[in-house]
N, C-alpha and C positions, 0 to 999 in steps of 0.2 A: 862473716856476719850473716845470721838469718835474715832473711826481710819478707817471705811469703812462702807459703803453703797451700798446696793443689791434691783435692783430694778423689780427682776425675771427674767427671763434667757431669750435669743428668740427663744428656742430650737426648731430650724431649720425651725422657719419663716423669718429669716434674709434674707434678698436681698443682703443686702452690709454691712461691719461694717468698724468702724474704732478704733483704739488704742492712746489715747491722751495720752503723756509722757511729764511731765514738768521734763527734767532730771536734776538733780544737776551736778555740773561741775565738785565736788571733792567728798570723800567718804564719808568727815565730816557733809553731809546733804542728808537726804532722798528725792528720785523724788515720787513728785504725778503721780497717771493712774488713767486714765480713760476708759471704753468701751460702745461705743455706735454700736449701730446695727441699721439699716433701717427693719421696718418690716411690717406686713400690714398698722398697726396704723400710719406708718410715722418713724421720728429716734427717737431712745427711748434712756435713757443712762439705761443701764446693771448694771456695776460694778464700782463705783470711791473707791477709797485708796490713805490713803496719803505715802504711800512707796510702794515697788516691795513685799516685804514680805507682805504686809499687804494686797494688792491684791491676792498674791497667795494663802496664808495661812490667811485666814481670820478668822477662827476655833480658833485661838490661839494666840488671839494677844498678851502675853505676852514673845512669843515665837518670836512672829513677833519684838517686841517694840527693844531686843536683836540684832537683825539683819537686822534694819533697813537702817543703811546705807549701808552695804550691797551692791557692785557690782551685777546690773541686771544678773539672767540669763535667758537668753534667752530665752530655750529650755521649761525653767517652766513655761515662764509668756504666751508666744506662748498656751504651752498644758493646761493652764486653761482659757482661751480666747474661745480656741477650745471645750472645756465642756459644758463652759455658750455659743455656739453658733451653737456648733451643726457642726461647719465647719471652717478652717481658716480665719481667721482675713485677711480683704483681703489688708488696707492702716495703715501704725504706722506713726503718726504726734508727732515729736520730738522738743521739745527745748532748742534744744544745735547746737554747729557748726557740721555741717557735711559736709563731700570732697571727695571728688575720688583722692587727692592729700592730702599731708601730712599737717596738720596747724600748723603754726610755726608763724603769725600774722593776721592782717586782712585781711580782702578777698575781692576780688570784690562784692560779696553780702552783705556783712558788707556795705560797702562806699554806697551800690547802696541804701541799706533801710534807711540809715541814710542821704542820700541827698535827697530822697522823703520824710523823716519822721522825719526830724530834726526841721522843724518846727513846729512839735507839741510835740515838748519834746519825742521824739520813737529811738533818733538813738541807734545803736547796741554798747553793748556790746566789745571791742575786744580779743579776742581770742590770745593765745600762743603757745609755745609748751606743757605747764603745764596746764594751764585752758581752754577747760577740756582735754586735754594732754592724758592719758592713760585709764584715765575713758572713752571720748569720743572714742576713737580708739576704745576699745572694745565692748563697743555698738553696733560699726558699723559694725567692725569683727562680731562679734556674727548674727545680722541681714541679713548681706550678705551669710554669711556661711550656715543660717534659708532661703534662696530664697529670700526675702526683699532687692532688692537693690534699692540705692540711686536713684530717680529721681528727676532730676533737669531742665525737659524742656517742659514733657508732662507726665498724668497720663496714665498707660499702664499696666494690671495685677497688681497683687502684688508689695508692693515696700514701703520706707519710703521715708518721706518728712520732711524736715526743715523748722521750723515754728517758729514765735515770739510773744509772746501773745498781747505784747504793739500797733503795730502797728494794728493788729487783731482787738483788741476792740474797736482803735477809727474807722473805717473803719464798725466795728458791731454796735454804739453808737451814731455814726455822731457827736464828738464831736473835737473842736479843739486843745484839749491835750492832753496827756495821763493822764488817767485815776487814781485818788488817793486812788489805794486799797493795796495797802502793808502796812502788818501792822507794818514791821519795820520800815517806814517813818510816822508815823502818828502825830510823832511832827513838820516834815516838813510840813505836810499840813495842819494842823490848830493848829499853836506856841500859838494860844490866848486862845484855849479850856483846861477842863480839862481833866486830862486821860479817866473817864470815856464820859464825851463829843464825846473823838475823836472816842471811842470805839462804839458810836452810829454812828458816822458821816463814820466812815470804814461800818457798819454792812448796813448803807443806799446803800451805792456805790456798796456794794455788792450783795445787794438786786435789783435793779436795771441792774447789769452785766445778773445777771439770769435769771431776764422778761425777758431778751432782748435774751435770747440765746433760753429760753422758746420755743420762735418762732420757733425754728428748731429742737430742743430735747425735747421729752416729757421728761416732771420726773425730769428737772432741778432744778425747784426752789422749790421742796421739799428739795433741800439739804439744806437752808439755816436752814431752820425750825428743820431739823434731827439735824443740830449742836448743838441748844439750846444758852445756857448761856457759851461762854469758859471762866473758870476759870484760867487757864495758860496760858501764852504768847506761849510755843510752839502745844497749841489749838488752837488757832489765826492761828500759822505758817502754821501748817498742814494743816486750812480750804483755807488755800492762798495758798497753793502747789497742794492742789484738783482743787480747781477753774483754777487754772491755763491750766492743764491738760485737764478738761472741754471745756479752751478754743480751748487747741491744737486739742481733738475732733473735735469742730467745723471749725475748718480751714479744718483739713482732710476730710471734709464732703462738703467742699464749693469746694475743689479742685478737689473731687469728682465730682459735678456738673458742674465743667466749671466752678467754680465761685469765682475763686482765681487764682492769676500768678505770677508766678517764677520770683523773681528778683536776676540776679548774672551773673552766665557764665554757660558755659557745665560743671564745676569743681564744682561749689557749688551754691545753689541755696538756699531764703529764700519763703516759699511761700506766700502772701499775698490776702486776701480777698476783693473780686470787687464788688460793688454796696451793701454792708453791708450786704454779702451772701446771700442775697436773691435773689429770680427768678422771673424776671420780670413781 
């Protein structure tokens, strides 16, 4: 079974990096990371894992497979970021809710991406005091407490950002819905195929997500090829929780350039990519 991918380190030709986290809401499921770096070549991706252990400790993945769901910490995922780069990790692009106030339902950046994004099948998610309730808080704790604080109106030093993959891709895609790559819906999107049919028809769309981001990160669409054949359904899961993460990279990288914008209030913001992050 795969569990991480190493794409050589930037040791200390990085310009800029960023930290993509497709966070799970609860404990009962592992977040994919991502590490991309800007470096002479342009942005390269570093490090992807489909869990926090499995980025850290990637030496041991049976050690890792154990404590995969696993509460982030912080402190670790920061100090091997900093190895593979020679310097802090300077933007973490997250996918979960994040506030400067307490979440107890939805947000104005909830309502605001889901009125831009509702018609193509992208609105959000909503959010409680439980989902992701204490997981989320701690994240944020932990990042704030690490000098990472929330921005929600402008990119400014160091800092995390709230990101959604859905919206993200059709915006990177140009396409007028959201995108059929989860593989837990794969009988929603093609009821008339066989299993292994849909299993082609996912591995297309994801084949595809990756040219497309190709554009901007070297080294992406070798990951398709690093997965091979997954024989388990949580192989599938994981290559969907990396990709994800991938995505949150690239958002972190477009808001990097000016080339994404905050939809929400001064409280919580969603970031979203403009002109399908590319630079004119």
């Amino acid at each position: 079974m795969f569990g991480w991918w190493e794409f050589g380190g930037a040791g200390g030709g990085a310009v800029r990096s960023v930290l993509g986290i497709d966070a799970a809401w609860t404990t009962k499921n592992p977040s994919g990371v991502a590490l991309v770096a800007e470096t002479s070549n342009g942005w390269e991706l570093i490090r992807v894992a489909g869990s926090y252990s499995e980025f850290v400790n990637p030496e041991n993945p049976h050690q890792s497979d154990k404590n995969k769901y696993q509460s982030c910490n912080v402190n670790e995922l920061l100090r091997v970021c900093n190895d593979l780069l020679d310097d802090p990790v300077e933007l973490i692009a997250i996918d979960m809710p994040l506030s400067f106030a307490p979440i107890n339902a939805r947000r104005v950046a909830d309502d605001s991406v889901s009125a831009m994004y509702a018609r193509n099948w992208c609105a959000t998610h909503s959010p409680n005091c439980d989902r992701p309730g204490a997981v989320g808080q701690r994240l944020y704790d932990q990042l704030t407490l690490a000098e990472y604080p929330l921005m929600t109106e402008r990119i400014s030093g160091r800092g995390m950002i709230e990101v959604y993959p859905h919206p993200a891709l059709v915006e990177l895609m140009g396409t007028e819905k959201r995108l059929p790559y989860k593989h837990s819906k794969m009988r929603n999107y093609w009821p008339d195929h066989s299993p292994e049919e849909r299993r082609v028809e996912l591995r297309k769309v994801w084949h595809e997500i990756l040219i497309a981001m190709e554009r901007r990160i070297l080294g992406i669409a070798e990951c398709l090829d690093a997965g091979a054949e997954f024989q388990r359904g949580s192989e599938w899961k994981r290559f969907e929780d990396i990709l994800d993460a991938i995505v949150c990279a690239f958002v972190g990288i477009c808001a990097l350039d000016g080339l994404a914008v905050p939809l929400g209030n001064v409280e919580a913001a969603i970031w979203i990519p403009t002109n399908g992050g590319l630079k004119a």
